[in-house]
C-alpha positions in Angstrom: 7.6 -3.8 -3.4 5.4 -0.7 -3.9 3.6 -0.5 -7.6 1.1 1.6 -8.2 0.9 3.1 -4.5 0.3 7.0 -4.5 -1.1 9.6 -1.7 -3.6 12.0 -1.0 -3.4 14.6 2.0 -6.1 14.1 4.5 -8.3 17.0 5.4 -5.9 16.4 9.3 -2.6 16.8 7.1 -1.9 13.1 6.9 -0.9 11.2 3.9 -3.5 8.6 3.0 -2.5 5.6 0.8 -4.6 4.8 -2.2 -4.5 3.2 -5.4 -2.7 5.3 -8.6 -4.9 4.4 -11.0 -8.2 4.2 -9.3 -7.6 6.6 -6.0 -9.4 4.4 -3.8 -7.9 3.3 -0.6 -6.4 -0.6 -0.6 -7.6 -3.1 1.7 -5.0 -5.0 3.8 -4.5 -8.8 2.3 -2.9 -12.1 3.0 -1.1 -13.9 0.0 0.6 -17.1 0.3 4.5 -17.5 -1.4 5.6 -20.7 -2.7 7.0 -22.3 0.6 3.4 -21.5 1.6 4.6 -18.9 4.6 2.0 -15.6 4.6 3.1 -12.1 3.0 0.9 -9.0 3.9 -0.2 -7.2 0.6 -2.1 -4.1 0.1 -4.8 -5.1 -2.8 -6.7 -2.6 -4.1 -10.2 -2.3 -3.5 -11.7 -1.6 -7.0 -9.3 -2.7 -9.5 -7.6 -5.7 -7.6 -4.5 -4.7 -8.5 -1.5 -6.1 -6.0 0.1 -2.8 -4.7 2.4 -3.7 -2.4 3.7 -6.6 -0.2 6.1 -7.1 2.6 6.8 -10.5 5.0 6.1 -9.3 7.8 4.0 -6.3 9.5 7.4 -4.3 11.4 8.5 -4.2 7.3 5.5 -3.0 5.9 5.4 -0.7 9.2 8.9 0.6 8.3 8.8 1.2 4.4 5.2 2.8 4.4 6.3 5.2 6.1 9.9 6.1 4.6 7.0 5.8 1.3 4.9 8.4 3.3 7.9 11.1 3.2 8.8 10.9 -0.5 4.8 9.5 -2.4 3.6 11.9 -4.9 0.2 13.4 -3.7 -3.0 13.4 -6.3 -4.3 16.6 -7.1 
């Protein structure tokens, strides 16, 4: 899941991941699902919106950056 996740260019070239609404960069979170095992969420820094969250790092790894190739960049 990826809601609300958009992309800036850094001044290296790099996409940078940030929040749509308030184009701050997330902070890295763990949430809990209800058999209690971990998920690893991007939570945004200003708003507290849940952007994003995978089950396990090599999944966030992979579809941040197949998300990376296709995000719309903020002028």
């Amino acid at each position: 899941m990826i809601d609300g996740l958009a992309g800036i260019k850094s001044g290296k070239g790099t996409v940078v991941f940030v929040c749509s609404k308030c184009r701050v960069v997330p902070d890295n979170a763990l949430g809990a699902q209800n058999k209690g095992e971990l998920v690893y969420m991007l939570i945004c820094s200003k708003c507290g919106a849940a952007l994003a969250e995978w089950d396990t790092i090599e999944a966030r790894e992979k579809e941040l950056r197949e998300f990376a190739k296709k995000v719309e960049l903020l002028a």
